[in-house]
MINU-991514 format. One record per residue: residue number from 1; residue in one letter; x, y, z of N, C-alpha, C, O in turn. Coordinates in steps of 0.1 Angstrom, whole numbers. Atoms other than C-alpha are relative to their C-alpha. Layout:
{atom NUM,'A',{X,Y,Z},{X,Y,Z},{X,Y,Z},{X,Y,Z}};
...
***
This chain:
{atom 1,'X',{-8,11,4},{734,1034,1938},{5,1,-14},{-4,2,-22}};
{atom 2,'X',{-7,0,16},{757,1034,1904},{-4,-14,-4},{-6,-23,3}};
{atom 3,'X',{3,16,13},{750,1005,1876},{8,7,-10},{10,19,-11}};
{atom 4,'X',{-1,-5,11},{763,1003,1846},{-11,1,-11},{-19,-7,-11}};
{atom 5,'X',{8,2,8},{743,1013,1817},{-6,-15,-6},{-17,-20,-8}};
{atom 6,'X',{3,14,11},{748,981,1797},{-7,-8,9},{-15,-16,5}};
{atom 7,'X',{7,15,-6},{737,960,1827},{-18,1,2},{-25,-8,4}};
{atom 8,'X',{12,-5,2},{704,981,1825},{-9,-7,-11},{-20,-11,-10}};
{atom 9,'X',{6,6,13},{697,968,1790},{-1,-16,6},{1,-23,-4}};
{atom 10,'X',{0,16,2},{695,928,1806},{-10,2,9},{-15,-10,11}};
{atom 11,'X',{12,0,-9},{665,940,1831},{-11,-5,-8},{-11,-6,-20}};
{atom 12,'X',{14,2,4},{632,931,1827},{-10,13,7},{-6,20,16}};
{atom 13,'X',{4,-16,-2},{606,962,1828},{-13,-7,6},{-21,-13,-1}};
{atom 14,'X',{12,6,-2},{579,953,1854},{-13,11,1},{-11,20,9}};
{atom 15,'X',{14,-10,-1},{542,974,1849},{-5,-3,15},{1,-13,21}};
{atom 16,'X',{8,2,-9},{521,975,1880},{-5,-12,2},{-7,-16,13}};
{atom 17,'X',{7,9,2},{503,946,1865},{8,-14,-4},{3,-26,-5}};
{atom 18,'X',{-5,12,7},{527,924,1852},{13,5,-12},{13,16,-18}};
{atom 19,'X',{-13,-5,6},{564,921,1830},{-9,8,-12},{-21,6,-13}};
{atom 20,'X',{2,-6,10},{561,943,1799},{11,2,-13},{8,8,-23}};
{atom 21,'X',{-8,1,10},{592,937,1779},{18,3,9},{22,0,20}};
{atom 22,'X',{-16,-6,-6},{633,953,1784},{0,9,-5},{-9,13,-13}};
{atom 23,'X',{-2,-16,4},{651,985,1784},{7,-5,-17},{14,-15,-16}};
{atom 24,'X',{-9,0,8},{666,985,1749},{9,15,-3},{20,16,-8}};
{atom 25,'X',{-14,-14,1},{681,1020,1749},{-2,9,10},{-13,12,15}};
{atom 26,'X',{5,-15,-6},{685,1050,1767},{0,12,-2},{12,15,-3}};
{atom 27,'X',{-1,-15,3},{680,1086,1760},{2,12,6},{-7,19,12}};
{atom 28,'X',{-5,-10,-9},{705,1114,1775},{-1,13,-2},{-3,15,-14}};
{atom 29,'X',{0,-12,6},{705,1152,1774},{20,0,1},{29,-7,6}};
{atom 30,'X',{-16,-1,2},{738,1165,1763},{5,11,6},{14,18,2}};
{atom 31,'X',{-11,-15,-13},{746,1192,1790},{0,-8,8},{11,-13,10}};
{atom 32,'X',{-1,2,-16},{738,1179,1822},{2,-20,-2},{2,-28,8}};
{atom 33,'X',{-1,16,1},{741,1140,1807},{-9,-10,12},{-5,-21,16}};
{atom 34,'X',{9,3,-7},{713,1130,1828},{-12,-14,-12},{-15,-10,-23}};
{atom 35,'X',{10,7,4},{689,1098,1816},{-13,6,2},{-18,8,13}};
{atom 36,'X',{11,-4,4},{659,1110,1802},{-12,-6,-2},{-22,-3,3}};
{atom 37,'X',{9,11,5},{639,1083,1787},{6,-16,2},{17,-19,-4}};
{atom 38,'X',{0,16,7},{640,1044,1789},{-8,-5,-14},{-20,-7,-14}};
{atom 39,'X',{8,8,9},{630,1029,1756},{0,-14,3},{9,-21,6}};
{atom 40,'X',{4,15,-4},{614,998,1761},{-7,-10,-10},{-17,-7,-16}};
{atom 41,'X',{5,9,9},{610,968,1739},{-13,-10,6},{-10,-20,14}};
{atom 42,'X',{14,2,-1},{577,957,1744},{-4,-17,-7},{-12,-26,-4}};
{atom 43,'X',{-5,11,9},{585,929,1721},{-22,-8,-1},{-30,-1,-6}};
{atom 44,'X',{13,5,9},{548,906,1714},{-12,8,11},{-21,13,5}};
{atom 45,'X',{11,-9,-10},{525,924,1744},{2,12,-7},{-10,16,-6}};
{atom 46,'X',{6,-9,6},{528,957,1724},{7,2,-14},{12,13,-17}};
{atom 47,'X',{-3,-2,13},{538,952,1689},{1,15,-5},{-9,22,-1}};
{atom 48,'X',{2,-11,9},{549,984,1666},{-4,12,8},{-12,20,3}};
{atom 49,'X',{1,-14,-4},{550,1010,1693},{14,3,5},{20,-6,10}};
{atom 50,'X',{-11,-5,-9},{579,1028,1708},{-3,10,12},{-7,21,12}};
{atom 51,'X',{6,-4,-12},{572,1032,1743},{12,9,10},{20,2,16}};
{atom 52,'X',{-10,-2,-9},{594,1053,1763},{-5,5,13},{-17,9,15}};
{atom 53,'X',{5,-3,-20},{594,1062,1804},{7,9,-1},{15,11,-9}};
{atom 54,'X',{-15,-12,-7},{611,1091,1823},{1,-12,13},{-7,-21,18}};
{atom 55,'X',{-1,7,-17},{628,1079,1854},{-10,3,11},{-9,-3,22}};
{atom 56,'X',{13,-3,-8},{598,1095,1870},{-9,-10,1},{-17,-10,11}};
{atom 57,'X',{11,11,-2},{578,1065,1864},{4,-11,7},{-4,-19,13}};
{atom 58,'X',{-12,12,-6},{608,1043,1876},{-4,-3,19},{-4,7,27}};
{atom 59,'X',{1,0,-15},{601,1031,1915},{11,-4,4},{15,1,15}};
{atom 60,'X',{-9,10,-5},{630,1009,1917},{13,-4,-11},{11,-6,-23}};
{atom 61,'X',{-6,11,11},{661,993,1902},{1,-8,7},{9,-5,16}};
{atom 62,'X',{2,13,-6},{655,958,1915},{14,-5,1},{15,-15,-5}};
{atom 63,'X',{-12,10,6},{694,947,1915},{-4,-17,3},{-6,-25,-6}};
{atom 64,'X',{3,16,-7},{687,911,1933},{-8,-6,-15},{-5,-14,-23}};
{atom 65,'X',{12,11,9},{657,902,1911},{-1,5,-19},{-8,0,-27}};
{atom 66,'X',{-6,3,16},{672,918,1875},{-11,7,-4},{-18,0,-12}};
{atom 67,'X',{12,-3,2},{642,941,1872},{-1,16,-1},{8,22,7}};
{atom 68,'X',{4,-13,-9},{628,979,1872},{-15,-4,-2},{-22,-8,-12}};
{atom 69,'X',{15,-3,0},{597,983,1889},{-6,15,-10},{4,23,-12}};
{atom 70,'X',{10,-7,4},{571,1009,1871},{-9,-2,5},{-13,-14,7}};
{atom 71,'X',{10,-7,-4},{545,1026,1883},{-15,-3,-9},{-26,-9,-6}};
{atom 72,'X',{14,1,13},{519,1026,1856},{-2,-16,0},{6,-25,2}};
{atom 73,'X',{-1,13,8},{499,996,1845},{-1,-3,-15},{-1,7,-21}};
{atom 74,'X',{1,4,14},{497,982,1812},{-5,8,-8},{0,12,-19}};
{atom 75,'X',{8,-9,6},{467,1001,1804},{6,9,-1},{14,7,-11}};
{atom 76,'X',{-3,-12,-5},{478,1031,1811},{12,3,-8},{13,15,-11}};
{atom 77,'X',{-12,-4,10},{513,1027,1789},{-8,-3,-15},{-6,4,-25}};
{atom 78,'X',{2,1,12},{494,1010,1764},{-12,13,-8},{-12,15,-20}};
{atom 79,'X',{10,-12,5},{465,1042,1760},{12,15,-2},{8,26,-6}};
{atom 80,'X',{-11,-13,4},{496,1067,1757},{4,5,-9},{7,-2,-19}};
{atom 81,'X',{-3,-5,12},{503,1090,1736},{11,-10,-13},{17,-20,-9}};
{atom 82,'X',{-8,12,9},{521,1073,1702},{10,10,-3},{6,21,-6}};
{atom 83,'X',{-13,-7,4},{559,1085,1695},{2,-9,-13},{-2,-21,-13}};
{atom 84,'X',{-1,4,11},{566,1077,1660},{17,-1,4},{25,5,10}};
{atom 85,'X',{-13,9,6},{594,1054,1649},{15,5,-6},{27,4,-4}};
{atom 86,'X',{-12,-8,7},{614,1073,1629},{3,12,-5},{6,16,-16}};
{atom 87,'X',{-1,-17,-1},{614,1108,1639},{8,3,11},{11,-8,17}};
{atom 88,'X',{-9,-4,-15},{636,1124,1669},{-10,7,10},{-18,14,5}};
{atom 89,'X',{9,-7,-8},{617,1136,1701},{1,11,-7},{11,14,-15}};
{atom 90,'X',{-3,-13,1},{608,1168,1697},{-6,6,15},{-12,-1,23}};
{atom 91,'X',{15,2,-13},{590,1191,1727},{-6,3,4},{-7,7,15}};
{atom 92,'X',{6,9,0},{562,1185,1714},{-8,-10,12},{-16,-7,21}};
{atom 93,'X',{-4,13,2},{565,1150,1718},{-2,-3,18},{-10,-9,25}};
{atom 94,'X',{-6,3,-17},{583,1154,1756},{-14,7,7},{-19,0,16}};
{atom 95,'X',{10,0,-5},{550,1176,1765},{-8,-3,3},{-14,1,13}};
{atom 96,'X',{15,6,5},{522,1156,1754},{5,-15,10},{-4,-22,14}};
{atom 97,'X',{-3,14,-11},{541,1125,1777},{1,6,11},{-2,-2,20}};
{atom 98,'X',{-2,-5,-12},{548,1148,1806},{-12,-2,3},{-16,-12,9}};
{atom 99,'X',{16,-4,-2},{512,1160,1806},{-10,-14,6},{-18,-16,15}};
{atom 100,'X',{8,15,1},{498,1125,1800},{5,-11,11},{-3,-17,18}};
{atom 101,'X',{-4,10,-17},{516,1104,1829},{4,10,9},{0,3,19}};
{atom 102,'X',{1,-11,-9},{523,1136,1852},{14,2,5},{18,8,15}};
{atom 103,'X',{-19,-1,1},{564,1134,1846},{3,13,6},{-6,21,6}};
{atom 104,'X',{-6,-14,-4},{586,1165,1861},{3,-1,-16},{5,-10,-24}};
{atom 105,'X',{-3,-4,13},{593,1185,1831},{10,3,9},{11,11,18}};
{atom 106,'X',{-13,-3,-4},{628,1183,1836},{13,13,-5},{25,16,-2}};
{atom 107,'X',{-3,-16,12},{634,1216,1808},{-4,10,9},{1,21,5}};
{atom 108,'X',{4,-8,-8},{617,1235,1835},{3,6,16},{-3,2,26}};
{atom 109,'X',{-7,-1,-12},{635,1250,1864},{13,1,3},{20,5,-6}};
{atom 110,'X',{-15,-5,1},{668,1253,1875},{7,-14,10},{16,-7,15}};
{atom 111,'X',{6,15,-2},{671,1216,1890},{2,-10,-7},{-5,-9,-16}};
{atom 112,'X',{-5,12,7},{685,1184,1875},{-10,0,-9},{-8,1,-21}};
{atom 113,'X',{11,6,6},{650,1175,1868},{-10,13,4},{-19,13,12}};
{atom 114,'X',{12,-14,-2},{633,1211,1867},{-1,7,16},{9,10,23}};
{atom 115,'X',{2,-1,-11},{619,1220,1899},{3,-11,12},{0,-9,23}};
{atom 116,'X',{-4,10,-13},{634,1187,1918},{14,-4,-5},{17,-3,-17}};
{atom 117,'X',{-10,3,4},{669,1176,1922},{2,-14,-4},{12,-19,-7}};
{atom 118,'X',{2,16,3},{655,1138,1915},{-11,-2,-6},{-21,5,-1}};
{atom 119,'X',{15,4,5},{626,1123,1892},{-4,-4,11},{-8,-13,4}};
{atom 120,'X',{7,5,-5},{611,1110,1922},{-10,11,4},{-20,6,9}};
{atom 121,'X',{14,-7,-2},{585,1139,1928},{-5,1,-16},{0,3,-27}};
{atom 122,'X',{9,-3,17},{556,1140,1901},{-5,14,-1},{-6,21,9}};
{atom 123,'X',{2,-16,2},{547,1173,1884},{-8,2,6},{-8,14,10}};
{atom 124,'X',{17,-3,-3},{511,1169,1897},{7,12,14},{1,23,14}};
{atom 125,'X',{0,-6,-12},{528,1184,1933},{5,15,-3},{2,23,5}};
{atom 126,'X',{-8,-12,1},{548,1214,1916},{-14,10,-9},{-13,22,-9}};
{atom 127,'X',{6,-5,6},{519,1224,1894},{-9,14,1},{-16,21,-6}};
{atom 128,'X',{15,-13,-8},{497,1250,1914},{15,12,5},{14,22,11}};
{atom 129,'X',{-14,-8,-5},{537,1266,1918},{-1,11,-14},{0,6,-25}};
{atom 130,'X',{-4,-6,14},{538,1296,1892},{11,6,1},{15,11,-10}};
{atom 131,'X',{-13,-6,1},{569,1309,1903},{8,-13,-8},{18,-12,-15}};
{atom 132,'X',{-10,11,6},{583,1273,1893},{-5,0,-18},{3,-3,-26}};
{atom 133,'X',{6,6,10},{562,1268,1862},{-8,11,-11},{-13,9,-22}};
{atom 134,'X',{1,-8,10},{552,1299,1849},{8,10,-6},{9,14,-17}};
{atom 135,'X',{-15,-7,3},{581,1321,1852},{10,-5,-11},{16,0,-21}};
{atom 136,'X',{-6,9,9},{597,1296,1838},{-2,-6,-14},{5,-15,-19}};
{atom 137,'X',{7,8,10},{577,1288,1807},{11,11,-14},{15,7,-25}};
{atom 138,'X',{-13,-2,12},{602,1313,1787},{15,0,4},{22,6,-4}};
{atom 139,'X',{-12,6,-1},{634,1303,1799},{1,-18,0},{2,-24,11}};
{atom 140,'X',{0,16,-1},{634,1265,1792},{11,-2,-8},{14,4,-18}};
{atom 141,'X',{-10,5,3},{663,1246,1788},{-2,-11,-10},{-5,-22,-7}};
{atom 142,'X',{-2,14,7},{665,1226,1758},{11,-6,-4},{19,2,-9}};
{atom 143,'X',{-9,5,4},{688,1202,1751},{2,-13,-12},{-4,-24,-9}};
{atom 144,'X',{2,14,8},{693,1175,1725},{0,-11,7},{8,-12,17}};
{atom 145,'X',{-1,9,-7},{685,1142,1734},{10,-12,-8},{9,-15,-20}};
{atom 146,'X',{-8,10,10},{712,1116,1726},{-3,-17,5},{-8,-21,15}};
{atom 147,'X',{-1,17,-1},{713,1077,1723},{12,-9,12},{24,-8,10}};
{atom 148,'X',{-12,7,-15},{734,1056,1755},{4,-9,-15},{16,-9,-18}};
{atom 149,'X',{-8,9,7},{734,1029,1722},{13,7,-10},{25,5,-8}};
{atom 150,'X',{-3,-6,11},{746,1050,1693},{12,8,5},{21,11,-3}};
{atom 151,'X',{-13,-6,-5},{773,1068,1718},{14,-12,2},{25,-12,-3}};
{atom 152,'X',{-10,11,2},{790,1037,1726},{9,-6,-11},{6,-12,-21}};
{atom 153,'X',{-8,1,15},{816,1032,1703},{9,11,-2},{18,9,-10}};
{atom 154,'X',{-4,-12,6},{828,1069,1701},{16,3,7},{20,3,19}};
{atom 155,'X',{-14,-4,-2},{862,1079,1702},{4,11,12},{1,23,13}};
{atom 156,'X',{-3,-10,-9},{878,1091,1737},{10,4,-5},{17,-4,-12}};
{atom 157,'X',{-17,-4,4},{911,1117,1733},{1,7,14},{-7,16,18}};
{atom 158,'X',{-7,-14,-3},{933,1131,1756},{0,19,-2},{-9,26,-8}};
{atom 159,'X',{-5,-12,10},{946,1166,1748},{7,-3,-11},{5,1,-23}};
{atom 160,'X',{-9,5,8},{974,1148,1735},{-2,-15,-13},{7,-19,-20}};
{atom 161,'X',{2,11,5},{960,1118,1719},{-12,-10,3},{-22,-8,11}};
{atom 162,'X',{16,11,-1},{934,1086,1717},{7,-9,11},{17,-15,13}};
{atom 163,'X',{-1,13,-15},{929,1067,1748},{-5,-10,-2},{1,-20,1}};
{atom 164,'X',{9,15,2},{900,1042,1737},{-11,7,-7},{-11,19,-11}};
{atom 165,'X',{10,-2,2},{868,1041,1727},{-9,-4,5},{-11,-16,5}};
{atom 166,'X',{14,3,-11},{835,1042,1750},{-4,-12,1},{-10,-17,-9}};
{atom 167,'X',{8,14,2},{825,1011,1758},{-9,-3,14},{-16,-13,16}};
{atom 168,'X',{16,4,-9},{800,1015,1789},{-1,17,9},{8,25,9}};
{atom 169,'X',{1,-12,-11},{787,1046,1815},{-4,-7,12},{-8,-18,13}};
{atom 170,'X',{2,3,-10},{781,1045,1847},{-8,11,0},{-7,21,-7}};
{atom 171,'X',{14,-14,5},{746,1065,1858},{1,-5,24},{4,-16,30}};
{atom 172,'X',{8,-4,-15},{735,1074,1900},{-17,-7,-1},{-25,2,-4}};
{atom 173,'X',{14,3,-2},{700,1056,1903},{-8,5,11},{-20,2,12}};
{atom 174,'X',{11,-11,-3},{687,1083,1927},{-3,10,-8},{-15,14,-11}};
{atom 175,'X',{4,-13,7},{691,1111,1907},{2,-8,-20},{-2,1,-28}};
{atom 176,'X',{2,3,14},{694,1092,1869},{11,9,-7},{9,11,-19}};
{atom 177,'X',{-8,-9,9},{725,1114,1859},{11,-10,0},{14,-15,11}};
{atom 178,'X',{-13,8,13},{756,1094,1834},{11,5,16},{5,15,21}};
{atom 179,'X',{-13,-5,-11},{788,1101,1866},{10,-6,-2},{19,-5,7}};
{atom 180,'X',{-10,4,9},{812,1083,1844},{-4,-10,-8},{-12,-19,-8}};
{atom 181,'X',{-3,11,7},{824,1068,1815},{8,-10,-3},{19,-5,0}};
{atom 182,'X',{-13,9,2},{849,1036,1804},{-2,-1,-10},{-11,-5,-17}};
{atom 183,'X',{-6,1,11},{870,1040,1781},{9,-14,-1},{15,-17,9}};
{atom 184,'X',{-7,11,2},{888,1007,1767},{12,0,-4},{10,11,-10}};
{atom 185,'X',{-16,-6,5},{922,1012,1758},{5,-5,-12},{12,-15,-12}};
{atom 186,'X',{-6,6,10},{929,1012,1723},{12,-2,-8},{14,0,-20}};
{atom 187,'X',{-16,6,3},{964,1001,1724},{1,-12,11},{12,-13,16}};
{atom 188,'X',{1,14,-9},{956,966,1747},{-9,-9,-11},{-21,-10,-12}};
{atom 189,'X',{-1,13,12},{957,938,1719},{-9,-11,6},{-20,-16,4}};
{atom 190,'X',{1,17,-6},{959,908,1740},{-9,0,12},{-19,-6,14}};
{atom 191,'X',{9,-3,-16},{946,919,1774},{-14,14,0},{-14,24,-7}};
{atom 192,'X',{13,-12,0},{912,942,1780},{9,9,11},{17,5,20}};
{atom 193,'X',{-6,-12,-9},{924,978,1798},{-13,9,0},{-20,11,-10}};
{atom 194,'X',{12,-8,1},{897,999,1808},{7,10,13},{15,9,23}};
{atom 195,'X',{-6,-14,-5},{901,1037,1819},{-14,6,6},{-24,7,-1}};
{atom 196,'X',{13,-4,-3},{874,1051,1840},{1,19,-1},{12,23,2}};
{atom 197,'X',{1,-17,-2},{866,1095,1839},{-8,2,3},{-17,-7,0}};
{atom 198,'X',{6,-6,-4},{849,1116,1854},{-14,7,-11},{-8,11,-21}};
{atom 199,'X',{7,-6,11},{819,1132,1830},{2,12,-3},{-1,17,-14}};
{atom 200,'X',{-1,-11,-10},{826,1162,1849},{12,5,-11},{12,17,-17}};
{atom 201,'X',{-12,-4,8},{859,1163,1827},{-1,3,-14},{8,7,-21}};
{atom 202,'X',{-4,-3,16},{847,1163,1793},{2,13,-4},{-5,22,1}};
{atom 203,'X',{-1,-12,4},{860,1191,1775},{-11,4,-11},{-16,15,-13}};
{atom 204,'X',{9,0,14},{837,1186,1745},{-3,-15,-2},{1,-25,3}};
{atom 205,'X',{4,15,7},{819,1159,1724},{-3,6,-13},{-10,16,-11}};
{atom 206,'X',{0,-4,13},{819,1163,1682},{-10,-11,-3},{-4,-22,-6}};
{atom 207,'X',{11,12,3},{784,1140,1676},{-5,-3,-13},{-14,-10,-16}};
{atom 208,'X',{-1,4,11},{789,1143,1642},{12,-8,-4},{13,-17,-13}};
{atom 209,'X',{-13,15,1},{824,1124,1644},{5,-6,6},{17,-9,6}};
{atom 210,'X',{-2,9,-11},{820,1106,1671},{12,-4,10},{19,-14,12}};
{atom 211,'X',{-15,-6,-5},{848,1123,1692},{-9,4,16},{-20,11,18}};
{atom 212,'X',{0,-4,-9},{848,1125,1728},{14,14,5},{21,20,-4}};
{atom 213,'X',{-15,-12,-4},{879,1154,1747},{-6,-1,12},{-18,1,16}};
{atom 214,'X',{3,-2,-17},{886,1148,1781},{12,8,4},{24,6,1}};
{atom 215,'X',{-15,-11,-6},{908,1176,1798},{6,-11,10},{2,-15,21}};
{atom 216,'X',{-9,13,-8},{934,1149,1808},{11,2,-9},{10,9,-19}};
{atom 217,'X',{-13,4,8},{970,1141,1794},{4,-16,-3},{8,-21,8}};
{atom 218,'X',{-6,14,1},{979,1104,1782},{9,-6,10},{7,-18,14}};
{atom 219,'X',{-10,5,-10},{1008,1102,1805},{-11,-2,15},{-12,-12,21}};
{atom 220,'X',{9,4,-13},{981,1111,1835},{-6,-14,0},{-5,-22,9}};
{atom 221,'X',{9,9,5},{957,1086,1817},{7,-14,6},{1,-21,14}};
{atom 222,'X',{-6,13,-2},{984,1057,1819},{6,3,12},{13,-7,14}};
{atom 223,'X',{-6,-3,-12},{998,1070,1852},{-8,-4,14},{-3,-5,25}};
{atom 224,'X',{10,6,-9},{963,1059,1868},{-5,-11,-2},{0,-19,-10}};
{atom 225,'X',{0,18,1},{946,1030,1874},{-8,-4,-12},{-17,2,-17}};
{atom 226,'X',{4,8,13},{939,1009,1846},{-9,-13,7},{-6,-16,19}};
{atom 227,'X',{11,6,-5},{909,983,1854},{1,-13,-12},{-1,-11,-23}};
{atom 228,'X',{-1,10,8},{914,950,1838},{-14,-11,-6},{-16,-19,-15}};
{atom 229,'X',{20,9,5},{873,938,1837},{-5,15,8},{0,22,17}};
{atom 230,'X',{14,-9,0},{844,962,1838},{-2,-2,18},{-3,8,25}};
{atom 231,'X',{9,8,-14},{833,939,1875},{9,8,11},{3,12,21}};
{atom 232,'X',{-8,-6,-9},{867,957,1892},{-4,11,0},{-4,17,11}};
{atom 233,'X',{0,-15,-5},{858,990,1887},{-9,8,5},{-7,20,9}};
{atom 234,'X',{8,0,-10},{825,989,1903},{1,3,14},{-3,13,21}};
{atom 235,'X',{-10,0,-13},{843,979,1933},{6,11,4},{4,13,16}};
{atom 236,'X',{-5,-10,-4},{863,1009,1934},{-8,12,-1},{-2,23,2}};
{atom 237,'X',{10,-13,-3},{837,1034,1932},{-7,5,9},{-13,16,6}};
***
């Protein structure tokens, strides 16, 4: 089922045991644009930690009841390894949480998510596999992990020119991979214009100057459909 990212950040994050806070951000790799991590604000139940999930831990996105279930209980997130504040994954970081909740190492394999084309199998089942997991232990894919917040905002272009600037993605909740973005149209003043692409099309992204390139032409751009609210273009997907 597609969502948009942003409507992601208004869930509530339920533990096995009981709520445990909201998504506040997400964390993508930047090849295959796949969701990697939920960061979760934990807000007065876990003060001063930064907790994050793989969609591996994810059971559900609740749409009706405004929710993702989780797997884990409380204990169990709150005895977890500790990710510091103001450092960047490293992996480290992504090992010592795979290991410790039993995540697909999704760097591992050839596979969205390593040896599965979905976080829904846990590593525990692929583990006793050495063609998947040890073969594999010097070819691993790393990729940087980027911010869903810190992207938003960033300049889309044509070949020929600027279309808008990112203002939401759209993500697959079987498999957790970004399958478009909307762009806003920054030449619509008075009225909102929203431009939807494929991800499939980007030519490039410059994440030091916050530049998207979609292999597109302006004329195509305004030649297709233009989406007047975010709520319409759901609908047509």
């Amino acid at each position: 089922m597609l969502f948009f990212t942003s409507d992601l950040k208004d869930y509530h994050v339920h533990a096995a045991d009981g709520e445990m806070g909201k998504v506040k951000d997400l964390y993508f790799d930047d090849n295959n644009w796949a969701i990697r991590y939920a960061v979760i604000d934990t807000r007065k139940w876990l003060p001063g930690r930064r907790v994050l999930l793989s969609p591996t831990s994810i059971i559900t996105v609740n749409e009706n009841e405004g929710h993702l279930e989780v797997k884990h209980d409380k204990d169990t997130i709150r005895n977890s390894p500790s990710i510091p504040e103001d450092q960047p994954m490293t992996q480290d970081m992504e090992d010592t949480l795979a290991g410790y909740y039993g995540w697909s190492r999704y760097w591992m394999g050839n596979l969205l998510w390593g040896p599965n084309v979905t976080p829904a199998t846990d590593l525990d089942s692929n583990t006793e596999n050495p063609q998947i997991f040890e073969e594999k232990l010097d070819e691993q894919k790393r990729y940087d992990l980027r911010s869903e917040d810190e992207t938003n905002g960033f300049k889309v272009h044509a070949d020929d020119g600027k279309i808008g600037t990112l203002t939401d993605m759209i993500f697959n909740s079987d498999n957790w991979k970004l399958q478009y973005m909307v762009a806003r149209d920054s030449e619509a003043i008075t009225e909102e214009a929203y431009y939807v692409f494929d991800l499939n099309n980007i030519e490039s992204v410059d994440w030091f100057e916050n530049d998207i390139y979609i292999n597109t032409t302006l004329e195509k751009v305004k030649a297709g459909n233009v989406y007047e609210t975010k709520q319409s273009i759901m609908a047509s997907l």
